[in-house]
C-alpha positions, 0 to 999 in steps of 0.5 A, a space after each residue: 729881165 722881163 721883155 717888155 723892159 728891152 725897149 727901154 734900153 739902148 741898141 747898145 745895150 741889147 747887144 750886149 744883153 745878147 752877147 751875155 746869153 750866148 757867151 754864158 749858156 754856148 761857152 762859159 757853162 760849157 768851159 766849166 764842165 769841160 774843167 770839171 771833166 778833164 780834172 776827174 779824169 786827170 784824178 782817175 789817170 793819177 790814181 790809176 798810176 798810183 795803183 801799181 805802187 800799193 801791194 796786192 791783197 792776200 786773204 789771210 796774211 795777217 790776223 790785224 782787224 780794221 784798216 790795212 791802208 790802199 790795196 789792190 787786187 785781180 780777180 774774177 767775179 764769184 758772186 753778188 751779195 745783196 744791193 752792193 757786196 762783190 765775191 772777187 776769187 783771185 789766184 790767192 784766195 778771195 775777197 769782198 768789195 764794197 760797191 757803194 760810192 765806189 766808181 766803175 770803168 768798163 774796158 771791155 766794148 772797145 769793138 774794132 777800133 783798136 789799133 796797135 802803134 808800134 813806137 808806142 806800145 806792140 799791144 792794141 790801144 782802145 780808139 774809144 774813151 773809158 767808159 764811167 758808170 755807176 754802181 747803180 747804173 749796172 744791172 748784172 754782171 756774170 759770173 767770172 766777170 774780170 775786175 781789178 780793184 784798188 781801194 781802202 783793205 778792211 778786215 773784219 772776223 778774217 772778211 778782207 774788204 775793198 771800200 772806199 776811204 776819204 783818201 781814195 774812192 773803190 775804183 773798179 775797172 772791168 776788163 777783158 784783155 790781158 790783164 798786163 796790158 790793163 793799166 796802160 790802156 787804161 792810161 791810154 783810154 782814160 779820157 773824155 773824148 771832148 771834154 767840150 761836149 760834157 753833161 752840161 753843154 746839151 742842157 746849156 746849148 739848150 736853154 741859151 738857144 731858147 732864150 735868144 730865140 724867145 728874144 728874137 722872136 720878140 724884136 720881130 714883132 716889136 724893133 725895127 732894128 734890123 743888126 739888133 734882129 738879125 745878130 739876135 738870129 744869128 746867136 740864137 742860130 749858132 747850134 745848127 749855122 755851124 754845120 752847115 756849108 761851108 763852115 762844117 767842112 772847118 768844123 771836121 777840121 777841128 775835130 781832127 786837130 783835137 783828136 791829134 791833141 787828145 791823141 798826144 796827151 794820151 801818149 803823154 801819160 803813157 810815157 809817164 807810166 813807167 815813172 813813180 816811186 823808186 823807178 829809176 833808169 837802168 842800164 840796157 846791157 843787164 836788161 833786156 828791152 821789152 820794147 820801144 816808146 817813142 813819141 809820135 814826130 820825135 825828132 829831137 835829140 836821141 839818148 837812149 834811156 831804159 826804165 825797167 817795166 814796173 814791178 805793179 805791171 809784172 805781178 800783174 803778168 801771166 807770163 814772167 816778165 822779169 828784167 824787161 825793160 822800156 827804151 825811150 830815145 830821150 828822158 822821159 819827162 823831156 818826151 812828155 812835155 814835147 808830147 804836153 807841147 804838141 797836144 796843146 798845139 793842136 787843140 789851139 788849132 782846133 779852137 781857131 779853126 772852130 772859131 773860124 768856121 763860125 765867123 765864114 758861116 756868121 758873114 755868109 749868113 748876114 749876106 743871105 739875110 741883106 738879100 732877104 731883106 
């Protein structure tokens, strides 16, 4: 709508044109990539999970050429042939994998905020989301360089190949801890920090402020309605009004209920790992308890429930692990969706406190705007 029409319509209608922009471009576009966001994690974290049912890759074990379904494999990098074609040396013998449309994680920059919680996990958990790159996106890498893989095995002439597949992209995760405890920090750190901040809320926050101060600009040389100038403003303000005094001080709030709901999906899906096919619960007395997974506020019922480490995780191990189990004070999906209930607790805490903050900032800002006018 050009701007010269607006004086044509209604106060009413203006407002509404207004609210449209700034629910659009400050919410909705945002919401959108947030979905989108947390579901290619939510694929990430399943795939992840599904990894440790496929069977590793052994170069040599069988004369088949083409297609040998999903496989996994751990190794080290040896070498790079040419644009996108990895050299992997395992301790079985080696394998290519084909980096084009494949998506790679990086573990490794945790840096000094990993912290170890007790009820959960006696290893470090990364304080840092999981990094997603693209192939294109990495220059180098050096050789023996720790990776583990999970894709679509080919074998072509006795070449084994990872590739990506219609089932299943070639996900490559580069690590640097032991590669026992990968899959469940992975599980762990395998999430957008705020799916709210996402690649298209910057551009969005962006293009509505322009517009609402484009139009703000305009009712000040051309309206003398001063609620439709001053809600103008107001809209076109938001991205900076919300950190200032004394809204930002709410603004720290919502951010600590949303990493505690974050913080409580994270311990949802490590509880989840221990469950998939053919796990089922054992009896403590013929294994022996590895350790403890025990939600963070746990105060329900105590029933204790032992699930054996899963056979994925122990031929990922250095050490052997064999007849270690996991004990939880209560069936594990009885856990996960008080951890589920929690998480969705806190980040409606965090979305009422963020709304809050900005209706204390939005009354304070109209009685500066009263005494200025």
């Amino acid at each position: 709508m050009f701007l010269s029409e607006l004086t044509s319509l209604s106060a009413e209608s203006v407002l509404l044109l207004l609210l449209f922009i700034a629910f659009l471009f400050y919410l909705i576009i945002p919401i959108g990539g947030a979905f989108y966001v947390r579901k290619n994690w939510r694929v990430f974290r399943t795939n992840l999970r599904r990894s440790l049912d496929l069977p590793m890759a052994v170069p040599g074990f069988t004369e088949k050429q083409g297609s040998l379904g999903l496989h996994r494999f751990l190794g080290e990098l040896e070498a790079i042939e040419g644009d996108d074609l990895l050299w992997i040396k395992g301790s079985q013998g080696t394998i290519t994998a084909e980096m084009k449309n494949a998506r790679v994680y990086n573990m490794t920059d945790t840096g000094v905020q990993t912290r170890v919680y007790s009820h959960l996990y006696p290893y470090t958990l990364p304080g840092k989301s999981l990094v997603h790159m693209s192939w294109n996106d990495i220059f180098s890498l050096t050789e023996g360089t720790r990776l583990f893989l999970f894709g679509d095995l080919n074998v072509q002439n006795r070449k084994y190949c990872l590739k990506s597949s219609r089932e299943l992209p070639l996900t490559v995760i580069i690590y640097n801890e032991d590669p026992f405890t990968l899959i469940p920090r992975a599980a762990w750190c395998g999430r957008h920090s705020n799916e709210f901040w996402n690649f298209l809320t910057p551009w969005s926050v962006l293009t509505g402020t322009l517009l609402l101060l484009i139009h703000s600009v305009w009712f000040l040389q051309y309206s003398s309605n001063y609620s439709v100038i001053f809600i103008s403003l107001f809209l076109s303000l938001i991205p900076l009004i919300l950190f200032l005094p004394p809204g930002v001080f709410l603004f720290n709030l919502y951010k600590y209920f949303w990493d505690r709901g974050r913080r409580f999906r994270a311990e949802r899906d490590l509880i989840r790992l221990p469950l998939g096919f053919g796990n089922k619960a054992v009896d403590s007395e013929t294994h022996s308890i590895a350790y403890e997974r025990r939600p963070t506020g746990w105060k329900g019922e105590e029933k204790k429930v032992c699930y054996p480490i899963p056979e994925g995780l122990l031929q990922m191990s250095e050490q052997d692990r064999s007849g270690q189990c996991i004990c939880f004070p209560q069936e594990p999906g009885i856990l996960a969706r008080y951890c589920q209930r929690r998480a969705f607790l806190y980040e409606s805490l965090s979305g009422l406190v963020f709304a809050g903050g900005l209706i204390l900032n939005f009354i304070l800002f109209w009685i500066v705007v009263l005494r200025i006018l």
